[in-house]
MDAnalysis code that builds the backbone (N, CA, C; Angstrom):
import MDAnalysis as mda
import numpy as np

u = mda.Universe.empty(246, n_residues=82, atom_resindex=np.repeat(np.arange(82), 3), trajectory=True)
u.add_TopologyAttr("name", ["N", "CA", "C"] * 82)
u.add_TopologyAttr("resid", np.arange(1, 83))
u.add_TopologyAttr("resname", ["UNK", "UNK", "UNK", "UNK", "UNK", "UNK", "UNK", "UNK", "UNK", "UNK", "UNK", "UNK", "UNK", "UNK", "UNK", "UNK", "UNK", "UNK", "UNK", "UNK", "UNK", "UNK", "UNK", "UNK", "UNK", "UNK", "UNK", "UNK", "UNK", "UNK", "UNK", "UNK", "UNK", "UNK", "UNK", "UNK", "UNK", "UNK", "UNK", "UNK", "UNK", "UNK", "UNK", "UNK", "UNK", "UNK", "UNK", "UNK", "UNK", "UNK", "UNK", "UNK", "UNK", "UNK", "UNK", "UNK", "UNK", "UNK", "UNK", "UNK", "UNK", "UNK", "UNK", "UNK", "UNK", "UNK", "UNK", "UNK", "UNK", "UNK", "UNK", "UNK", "UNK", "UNK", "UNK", "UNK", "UNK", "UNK", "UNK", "UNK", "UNK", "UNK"])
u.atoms.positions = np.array([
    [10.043, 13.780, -7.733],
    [9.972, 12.704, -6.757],
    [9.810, 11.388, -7.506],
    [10.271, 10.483, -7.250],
    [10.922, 9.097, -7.929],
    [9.328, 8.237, -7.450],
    [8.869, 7.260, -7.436],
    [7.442, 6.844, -6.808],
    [8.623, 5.573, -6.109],
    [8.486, 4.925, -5.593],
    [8.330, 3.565, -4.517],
    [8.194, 2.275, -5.351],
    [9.459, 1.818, -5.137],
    [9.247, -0.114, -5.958],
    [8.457, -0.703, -5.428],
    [8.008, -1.776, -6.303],
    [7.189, -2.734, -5.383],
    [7.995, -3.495, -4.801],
    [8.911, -3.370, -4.498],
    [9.763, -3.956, -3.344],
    [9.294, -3.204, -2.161],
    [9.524, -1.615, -2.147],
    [9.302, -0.698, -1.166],
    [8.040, -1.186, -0.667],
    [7.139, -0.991, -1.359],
    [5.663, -1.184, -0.918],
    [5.203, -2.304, -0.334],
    [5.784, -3.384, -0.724],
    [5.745, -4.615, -0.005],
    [6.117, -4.588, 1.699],
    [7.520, -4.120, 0.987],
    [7.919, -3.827, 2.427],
    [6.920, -3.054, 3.923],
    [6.346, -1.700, 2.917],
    [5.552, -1.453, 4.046],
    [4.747, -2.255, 4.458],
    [3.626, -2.762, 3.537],
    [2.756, -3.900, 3.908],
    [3.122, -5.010, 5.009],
    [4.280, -5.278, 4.776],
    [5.133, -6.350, 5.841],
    [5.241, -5.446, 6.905],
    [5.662, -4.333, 7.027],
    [5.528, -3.592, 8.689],
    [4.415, -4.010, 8.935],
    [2.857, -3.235, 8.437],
    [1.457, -4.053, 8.711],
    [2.020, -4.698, 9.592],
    [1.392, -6.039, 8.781],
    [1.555, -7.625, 8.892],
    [2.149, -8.031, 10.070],
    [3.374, -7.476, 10.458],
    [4.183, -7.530, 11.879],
    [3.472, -6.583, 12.933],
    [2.681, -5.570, 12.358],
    [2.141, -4.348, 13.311],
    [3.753, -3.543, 14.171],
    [4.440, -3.050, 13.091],
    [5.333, -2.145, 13.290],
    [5.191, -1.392, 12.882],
    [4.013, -0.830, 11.951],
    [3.191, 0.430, 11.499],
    [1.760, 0.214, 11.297],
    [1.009, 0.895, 11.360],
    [-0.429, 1.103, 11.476],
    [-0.953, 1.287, 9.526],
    [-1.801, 0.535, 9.659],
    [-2.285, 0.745, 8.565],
    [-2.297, 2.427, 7.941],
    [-2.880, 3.196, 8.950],
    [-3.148, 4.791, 8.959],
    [-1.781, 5.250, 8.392],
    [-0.451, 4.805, 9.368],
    [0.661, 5.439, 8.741],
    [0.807, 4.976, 7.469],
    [0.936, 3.768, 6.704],
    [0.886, 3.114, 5.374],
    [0.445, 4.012, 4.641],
    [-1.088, 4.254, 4.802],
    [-1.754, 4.856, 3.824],
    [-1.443, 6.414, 3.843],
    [-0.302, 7.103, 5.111],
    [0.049, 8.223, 4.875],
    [1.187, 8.282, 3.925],
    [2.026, 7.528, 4.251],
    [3.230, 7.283, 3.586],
    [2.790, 7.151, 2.058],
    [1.795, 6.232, 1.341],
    [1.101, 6.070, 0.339],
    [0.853, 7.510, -0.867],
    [0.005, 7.955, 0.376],
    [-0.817, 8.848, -0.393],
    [0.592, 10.516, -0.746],
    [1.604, 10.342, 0.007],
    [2.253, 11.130, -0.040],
    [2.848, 11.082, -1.690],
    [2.918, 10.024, -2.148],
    [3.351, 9.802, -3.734],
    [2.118, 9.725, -4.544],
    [1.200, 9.446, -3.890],
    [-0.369, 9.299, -4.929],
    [-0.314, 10.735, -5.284],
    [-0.705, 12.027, -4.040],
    [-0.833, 13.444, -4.694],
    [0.122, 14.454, -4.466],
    [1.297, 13.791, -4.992],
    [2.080, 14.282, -5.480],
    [2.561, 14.500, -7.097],
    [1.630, 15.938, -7.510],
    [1.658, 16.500, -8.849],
    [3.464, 16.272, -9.421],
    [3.793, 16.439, -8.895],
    [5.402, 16.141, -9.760],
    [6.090, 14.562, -9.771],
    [5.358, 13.884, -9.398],
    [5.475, 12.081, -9.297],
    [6.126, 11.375, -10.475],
    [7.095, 11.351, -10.735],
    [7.689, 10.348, -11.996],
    [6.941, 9.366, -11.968],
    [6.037, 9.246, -12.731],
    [5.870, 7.191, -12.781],
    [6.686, 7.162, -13.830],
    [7.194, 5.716, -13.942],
    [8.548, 4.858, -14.229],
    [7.743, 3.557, -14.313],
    [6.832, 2.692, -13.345],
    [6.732, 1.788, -13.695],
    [4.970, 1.562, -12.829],
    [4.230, 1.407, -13.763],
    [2.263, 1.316, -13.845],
    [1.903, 0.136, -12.833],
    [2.818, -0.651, -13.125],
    [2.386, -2.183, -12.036],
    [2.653, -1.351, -10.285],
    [3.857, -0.656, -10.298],
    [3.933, -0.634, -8.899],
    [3.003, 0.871, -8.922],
    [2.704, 1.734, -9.410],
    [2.033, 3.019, -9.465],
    [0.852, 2.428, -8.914],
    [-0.019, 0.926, -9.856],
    [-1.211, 0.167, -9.290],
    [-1.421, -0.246, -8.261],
    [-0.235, -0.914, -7.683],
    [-0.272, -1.371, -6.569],
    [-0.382, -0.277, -5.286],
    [0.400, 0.814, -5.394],
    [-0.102, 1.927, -4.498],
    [-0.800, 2.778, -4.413],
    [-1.491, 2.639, -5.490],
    [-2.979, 3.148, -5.202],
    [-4.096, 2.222, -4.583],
    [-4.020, 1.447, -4.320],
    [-4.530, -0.019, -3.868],
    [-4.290, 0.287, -2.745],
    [-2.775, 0.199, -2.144],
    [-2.205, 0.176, -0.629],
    [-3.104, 1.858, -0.108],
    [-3.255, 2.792, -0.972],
    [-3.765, 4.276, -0.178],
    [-5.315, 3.510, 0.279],
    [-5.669, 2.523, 0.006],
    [-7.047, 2.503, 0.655],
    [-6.749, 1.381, 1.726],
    [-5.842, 1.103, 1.953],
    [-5.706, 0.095, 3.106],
    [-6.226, -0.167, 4.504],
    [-6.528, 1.807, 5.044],
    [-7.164, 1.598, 6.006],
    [-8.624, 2.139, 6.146],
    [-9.784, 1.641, 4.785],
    [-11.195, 2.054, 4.826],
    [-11.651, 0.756, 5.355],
    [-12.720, 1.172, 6.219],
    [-13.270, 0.367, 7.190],
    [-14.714, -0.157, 7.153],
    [-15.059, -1.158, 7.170],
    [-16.234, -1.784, 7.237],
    [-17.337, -1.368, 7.537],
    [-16.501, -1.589, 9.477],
    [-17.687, -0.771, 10.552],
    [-16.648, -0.077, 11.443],
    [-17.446, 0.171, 12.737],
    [-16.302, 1.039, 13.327],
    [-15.271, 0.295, 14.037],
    [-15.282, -1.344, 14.148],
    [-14.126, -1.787, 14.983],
    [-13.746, -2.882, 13.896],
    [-13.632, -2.521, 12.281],
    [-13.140, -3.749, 11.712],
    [-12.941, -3.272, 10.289],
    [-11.254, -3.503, 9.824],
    [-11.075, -2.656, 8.730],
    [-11.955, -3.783, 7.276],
    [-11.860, -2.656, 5.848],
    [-12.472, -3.546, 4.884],
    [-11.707, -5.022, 5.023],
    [-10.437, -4.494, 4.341],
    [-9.571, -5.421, 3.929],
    [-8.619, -6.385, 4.875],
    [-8.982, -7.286, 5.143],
    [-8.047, -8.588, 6.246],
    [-6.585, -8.632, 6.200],
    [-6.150, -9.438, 6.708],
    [-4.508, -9.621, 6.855],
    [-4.184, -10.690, 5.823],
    [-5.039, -11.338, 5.233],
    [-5.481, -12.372, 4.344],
    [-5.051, -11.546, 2.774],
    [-6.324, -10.316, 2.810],
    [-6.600, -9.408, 1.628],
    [-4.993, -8.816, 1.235],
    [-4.230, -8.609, 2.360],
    [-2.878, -7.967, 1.993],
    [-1.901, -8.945, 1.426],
    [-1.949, -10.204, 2.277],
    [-1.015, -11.223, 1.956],
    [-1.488, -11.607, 0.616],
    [-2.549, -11.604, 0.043],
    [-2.568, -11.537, -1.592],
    [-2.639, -10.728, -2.322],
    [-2.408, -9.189, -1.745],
    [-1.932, -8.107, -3.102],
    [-0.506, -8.253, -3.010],
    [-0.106, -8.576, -1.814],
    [1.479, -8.795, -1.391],
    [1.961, -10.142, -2.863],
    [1.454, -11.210, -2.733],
    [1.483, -12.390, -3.414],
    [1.427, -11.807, -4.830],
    [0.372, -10.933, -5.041],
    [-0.235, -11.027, -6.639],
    [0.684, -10.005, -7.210],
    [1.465, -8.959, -6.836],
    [2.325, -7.611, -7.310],
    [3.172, -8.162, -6.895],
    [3.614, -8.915, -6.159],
    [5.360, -9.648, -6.522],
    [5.550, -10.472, -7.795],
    [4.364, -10.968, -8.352],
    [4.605, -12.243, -9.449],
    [4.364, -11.138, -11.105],
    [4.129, -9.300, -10.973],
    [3.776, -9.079, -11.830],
    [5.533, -8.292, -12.314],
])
């Protein structure tokens, strides 16, 4: 299994952001390449970045996730410029 550009991953993040996917699905979609024992990594920056995105939906309290819409738009910002 090939892992996800940081193009890809962005992309999901941008569903987020629009709320055309749920954080929950993100971090399913995510974690499906995180534990996946046969995973090519190819490239560490975007491997980093989605391990980052698998925690996207841990939560504060019970009606408010950790990470803001703020927190995404700058891993979004900071893994496009790497």
């Amino acid at each position: 299994m090939l892992q996800p550009t940081k193009e890809q991953i962005i992309n999901e993040l941008e569903k987020v952001m629009r709320e055309e996917s749920s954080r929950e699905e993100v971090v399913d979609w995510a974690m499906n390449f995180i534990d996946c024992d046969e995973m090519e990594i190819t490239d560490f920056v975007a491997w980093d970045f989605l391990k980052v995105v698998g925690g996207l939906d841990m939560i504060a309290s019970p009606d408010e996730y950790l990470y803001s819409h703020d927190d995404i738009k700058k891993w979004i910002s900071d893994y496009a410029e790497k």
